[in-house]
DRENPA-3360 file (N, C-alpha, C; in nm, 2 decimals, always signed):
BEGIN
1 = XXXXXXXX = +10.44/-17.06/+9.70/+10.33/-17.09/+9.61/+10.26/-16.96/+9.57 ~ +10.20/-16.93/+9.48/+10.22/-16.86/+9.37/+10.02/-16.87/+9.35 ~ +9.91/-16.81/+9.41/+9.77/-16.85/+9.38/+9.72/-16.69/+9.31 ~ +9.56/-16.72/+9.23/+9.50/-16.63/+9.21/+9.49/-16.51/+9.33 ~ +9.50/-16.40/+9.29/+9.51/-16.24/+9.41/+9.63/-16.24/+9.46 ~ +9.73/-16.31/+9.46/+9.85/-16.32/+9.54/+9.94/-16.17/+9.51 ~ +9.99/-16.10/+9.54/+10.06/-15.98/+9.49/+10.17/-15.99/+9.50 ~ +10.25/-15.95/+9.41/+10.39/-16.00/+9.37/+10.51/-15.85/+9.37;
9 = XXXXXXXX = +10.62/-15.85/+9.39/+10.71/-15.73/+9.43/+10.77/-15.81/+9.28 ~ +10.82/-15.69/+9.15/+10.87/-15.73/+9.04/+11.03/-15.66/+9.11 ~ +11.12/-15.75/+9.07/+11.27/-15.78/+9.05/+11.32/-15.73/+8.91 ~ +11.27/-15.66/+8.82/+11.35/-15.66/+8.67/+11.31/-15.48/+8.65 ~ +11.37/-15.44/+8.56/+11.36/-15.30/+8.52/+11.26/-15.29/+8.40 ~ +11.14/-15.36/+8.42/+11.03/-15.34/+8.34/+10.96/-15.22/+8.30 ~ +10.96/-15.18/+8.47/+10.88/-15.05/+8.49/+10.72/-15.05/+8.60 ~ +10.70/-15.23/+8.62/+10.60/-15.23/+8.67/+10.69/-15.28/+8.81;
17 = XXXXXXXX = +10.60/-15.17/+8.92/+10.65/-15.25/+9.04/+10.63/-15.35/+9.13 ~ +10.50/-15.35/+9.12/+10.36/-15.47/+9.20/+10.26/-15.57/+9.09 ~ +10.29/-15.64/+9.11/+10.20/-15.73/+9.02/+10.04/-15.77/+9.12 ~ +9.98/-15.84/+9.05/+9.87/-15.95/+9.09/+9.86/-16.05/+8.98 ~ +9.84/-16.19/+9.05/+9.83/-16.27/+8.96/+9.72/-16.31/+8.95 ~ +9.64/-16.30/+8.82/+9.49/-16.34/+8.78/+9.47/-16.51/+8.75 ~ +9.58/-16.58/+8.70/+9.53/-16.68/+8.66/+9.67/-16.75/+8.60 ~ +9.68/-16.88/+8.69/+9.78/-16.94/+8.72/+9.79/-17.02/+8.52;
25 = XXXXXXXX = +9.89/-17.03/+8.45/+9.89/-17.09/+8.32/+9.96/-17.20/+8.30 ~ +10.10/-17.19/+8.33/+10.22/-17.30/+8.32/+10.19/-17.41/+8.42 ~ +10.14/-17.46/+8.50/+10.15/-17.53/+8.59/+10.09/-17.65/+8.52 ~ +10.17/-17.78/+8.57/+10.13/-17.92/+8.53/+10.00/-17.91/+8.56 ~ +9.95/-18.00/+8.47/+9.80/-18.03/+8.51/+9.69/-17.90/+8.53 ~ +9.61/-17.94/+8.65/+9.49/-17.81/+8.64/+9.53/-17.83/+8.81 ~ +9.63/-17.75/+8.81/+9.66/-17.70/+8.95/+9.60/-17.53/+9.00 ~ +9.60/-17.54/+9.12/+9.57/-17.38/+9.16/+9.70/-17.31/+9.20;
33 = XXXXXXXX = +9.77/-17.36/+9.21/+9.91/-17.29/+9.26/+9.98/-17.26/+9.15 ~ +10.08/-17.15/+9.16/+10.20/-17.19/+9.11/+10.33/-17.18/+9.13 ~ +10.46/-17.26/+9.07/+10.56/-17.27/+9.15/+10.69/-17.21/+9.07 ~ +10.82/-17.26/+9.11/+10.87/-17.20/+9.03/+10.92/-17.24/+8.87 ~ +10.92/-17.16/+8.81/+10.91/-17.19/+8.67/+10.77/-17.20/+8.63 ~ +10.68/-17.20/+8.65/+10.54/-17.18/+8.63/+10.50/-17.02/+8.51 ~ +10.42/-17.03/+8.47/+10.41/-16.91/+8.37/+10.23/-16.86/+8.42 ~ +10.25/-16.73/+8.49/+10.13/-16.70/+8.57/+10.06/-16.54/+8.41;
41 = XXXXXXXX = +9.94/-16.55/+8.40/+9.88/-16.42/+8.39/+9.87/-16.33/+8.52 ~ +9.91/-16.17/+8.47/+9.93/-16.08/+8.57/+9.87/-15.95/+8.54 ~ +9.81/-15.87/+8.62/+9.80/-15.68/+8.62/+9.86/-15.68/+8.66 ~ +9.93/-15.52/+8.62/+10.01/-15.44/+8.70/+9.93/-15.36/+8.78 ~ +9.97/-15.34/+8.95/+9.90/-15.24/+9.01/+9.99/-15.18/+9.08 ~ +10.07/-15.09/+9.04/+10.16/-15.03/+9.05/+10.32/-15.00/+8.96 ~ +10.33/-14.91/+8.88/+10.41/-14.86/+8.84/+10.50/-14.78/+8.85 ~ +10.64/-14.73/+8.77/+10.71/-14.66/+8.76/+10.68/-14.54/+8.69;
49 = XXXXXXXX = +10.67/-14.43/+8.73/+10.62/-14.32/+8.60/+10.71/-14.28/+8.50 ~ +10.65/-14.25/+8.42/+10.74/-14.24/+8.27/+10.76/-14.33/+8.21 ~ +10.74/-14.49/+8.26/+10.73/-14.58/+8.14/+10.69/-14.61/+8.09 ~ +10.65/-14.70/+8.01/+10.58/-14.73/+7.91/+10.47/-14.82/+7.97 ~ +10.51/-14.95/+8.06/+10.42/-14.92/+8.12/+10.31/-14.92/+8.20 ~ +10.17/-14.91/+8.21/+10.07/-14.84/+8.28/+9.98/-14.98/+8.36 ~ +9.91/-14.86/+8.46/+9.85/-14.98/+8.59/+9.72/-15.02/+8.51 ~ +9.68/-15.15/+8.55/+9.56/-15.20/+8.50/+9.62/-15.32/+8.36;
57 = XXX = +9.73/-15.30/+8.30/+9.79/-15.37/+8.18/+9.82/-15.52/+8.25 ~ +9.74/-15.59/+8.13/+9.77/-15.72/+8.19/+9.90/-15.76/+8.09 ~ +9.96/-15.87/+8.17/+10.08/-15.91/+8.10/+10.12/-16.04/+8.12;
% end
């Protein structure tokens, strides 16, 4: 499960390495969690240098 502050290790060659999740969106209903398949709001707090990109970018 997947909550507000949770910090996440990214799997794809985005360029961001660490997420945090601000605010859960996809989830049935008005849940606090989320699961899989769910569609979370996130900052990056931690990056790759030289990408495009940058810590603090929400996505």
């Amino acid at each position: 499960m997947i909550q507000p502050q949770t910090l996440l290790n990214v799997a794809d060659n985005s360029g961001a390495r660490k997420l945090m999740c601000i605010r859960v969106i996809g989830a049935a209903g008005n849940q606090r969690y989320a699961h899989i398949g769910d569609v979370i709001a996130a900052v990056i707090k931690d990056a790759v240098p030289q990408m495009p990109l940058e810590r603090s970018e929400v996505i």
